[in-house]
N, C-alpha and C positions, 0 to 999 in steps of 0.2 A: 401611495396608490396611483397607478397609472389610472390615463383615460385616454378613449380615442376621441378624435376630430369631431365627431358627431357629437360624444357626451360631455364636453368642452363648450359646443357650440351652444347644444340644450341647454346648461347647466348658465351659462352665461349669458344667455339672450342676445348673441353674438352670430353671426352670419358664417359659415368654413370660409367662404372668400376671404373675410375681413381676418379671423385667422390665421392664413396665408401669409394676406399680407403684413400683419402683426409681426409674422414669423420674418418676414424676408426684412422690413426694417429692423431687425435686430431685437425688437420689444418683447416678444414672446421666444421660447424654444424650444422645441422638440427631439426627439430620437424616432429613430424605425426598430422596429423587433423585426423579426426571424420573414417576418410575411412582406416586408417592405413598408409596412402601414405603420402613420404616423403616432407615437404615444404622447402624450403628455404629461409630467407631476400634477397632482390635483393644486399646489399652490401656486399654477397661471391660473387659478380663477381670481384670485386676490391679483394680481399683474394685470389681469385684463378689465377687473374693475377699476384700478387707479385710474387705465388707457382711459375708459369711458369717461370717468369722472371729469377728468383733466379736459377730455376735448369738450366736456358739457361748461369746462372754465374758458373756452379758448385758445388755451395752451396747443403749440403747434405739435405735430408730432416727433419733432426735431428738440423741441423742449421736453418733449414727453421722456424719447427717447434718452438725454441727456439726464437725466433725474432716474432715470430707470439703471441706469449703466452703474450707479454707485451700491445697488443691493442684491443680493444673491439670485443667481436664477437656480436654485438646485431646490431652497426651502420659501418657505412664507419669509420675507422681513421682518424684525423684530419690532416693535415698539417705539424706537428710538432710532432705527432705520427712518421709519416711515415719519417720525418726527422733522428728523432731518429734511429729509424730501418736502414735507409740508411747507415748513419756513422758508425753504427758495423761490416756492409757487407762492406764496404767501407776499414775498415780498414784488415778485413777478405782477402780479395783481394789483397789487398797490400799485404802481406804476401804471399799469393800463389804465385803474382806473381816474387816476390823476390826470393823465393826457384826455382819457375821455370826457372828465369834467370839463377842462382846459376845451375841447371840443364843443360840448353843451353850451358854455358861455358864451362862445365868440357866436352862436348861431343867429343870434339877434342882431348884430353888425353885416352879417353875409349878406341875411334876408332883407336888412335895411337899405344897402346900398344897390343890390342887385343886379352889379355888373361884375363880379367876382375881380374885383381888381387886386392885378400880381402888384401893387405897389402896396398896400394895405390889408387885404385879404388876409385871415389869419386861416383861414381853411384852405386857401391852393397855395399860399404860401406861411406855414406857420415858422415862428422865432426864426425869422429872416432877419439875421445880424448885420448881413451888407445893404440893407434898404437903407441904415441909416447915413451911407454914404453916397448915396444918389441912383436914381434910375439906371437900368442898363448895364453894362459887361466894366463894371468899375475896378475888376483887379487887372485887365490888359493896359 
């Protein structure tokens, strides 16, 4: 079943701008019929929900995009499509949220010393490997 711009837009609580540009990064796609107006298959609304989800994760839309590129755009994904996809975000996630712990803990060191020093500092300078061989431009 085709739709147009408008009943894509309704139907998904999604903006036509945002649509657009969906369209122009590569994440959504469309055709024109006979009038020049844009149609849509009804399963970009499943594509466009992932979109939302993923940015509601963080996920850039460069990651978005990448994870999008491996499943049909002509039908829905299958089951095992969209599994596949989950597991890379899945592990994507884990990572952020690793680094963000790694974040949360050093906050107590920041806030103690409170001169953000690049010799120690694990927030303006984090796993800085050449600290441990001295101040300053130590590889010239």
């Amino acid at each position: 079943m085709e739709m147009t711009v408008g009943q894509v837009a309704e139907r998904s609580n999604v903006k036509v701008s945002a649509l657009h540009f969906y369209e122009q990064k590569g994440l959504i796609q469309s055709w024109r019929n006979a009038g020049n107006q844009r149609r849509y298959d009804r399963s970009v609304l499943r594509r466009i929900a992932v979109i939302k989800t993923a940015q509601q994760l963080g996920m850039s839309l460069e990651e978005i995009g990448e994870a999008l590129s491996h499943l049909p755009v002509d039908h829905a994904p299958t089951q095992e499509e969209w599994q596949a996809m989950a597991s890379l975000w899945r592990h994507q996630l884990d990572e952020r949220i690793t680094k963000l712990q790694k974040l949360r803990d050093s906050l107590g060191e920041c806030i103690g010393c409170g001169c953000l020093s690049l010799n120690r500092c694990q927030l303006r300078n984090p796993e800085d490997t050449l600290a441990e061989e001295g101040n300053g431009a130590v590889l010239l």
